[in-house]
N, C-alpha and C positions, 0 to 999 in steps of 0.2 A: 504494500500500500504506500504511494509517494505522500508526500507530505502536502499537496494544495489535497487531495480524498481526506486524507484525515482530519485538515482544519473544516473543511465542509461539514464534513460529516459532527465534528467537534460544535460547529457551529450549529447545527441542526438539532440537536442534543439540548443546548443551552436554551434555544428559542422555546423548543418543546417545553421542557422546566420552567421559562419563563409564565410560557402560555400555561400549562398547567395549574400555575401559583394562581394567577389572574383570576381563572375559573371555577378554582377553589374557594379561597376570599372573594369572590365578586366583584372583583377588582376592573374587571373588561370593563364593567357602564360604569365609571366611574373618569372624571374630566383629571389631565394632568399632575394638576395640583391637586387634587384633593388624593390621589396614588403616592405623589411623593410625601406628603404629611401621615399618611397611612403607614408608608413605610417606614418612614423616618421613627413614629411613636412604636412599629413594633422592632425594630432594631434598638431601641432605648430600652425595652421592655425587656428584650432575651440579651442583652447587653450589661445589666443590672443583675440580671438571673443569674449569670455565667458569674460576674464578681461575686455575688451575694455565696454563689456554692463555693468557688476558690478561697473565699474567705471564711466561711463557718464549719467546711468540712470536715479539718483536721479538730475544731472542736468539739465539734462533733465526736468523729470517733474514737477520742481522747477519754470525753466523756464515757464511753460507751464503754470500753476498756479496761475501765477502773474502776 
């Protein structure tokens, strides 16, 4: 496989996952900006999640240990 097939193809991949997200969240009827605030607040959301676990986990299972 050369390399322009595999970015295609690489490319085709990403669009599908794109589109897929869309139609999942209902994101298709929805106007530019109100997609990017959407996103924005759930990238804030699992963004905080992700520090919130890096931070209380080993307290976690410190706790749980002893």
């Amino acid at each position: 496989m050369d390399t322009a097939t595999y970015e295609k193809s690489y490319s085709k991949y990403i669009s599908t996952k794109i589109y897929q997200y869309e139609l999942q969240t209902a994101l298709y009827m929805l106007e530019p900006w109100e997609k990017a605030l959407f996103n924005t607040i759930m990238l804030c959301i699992v963004g905080l999640s992700v520090l919130t676990m890096y931070q209380y986990t080993p307290i976690v299972f410190n706790k749980l240990l002893t």
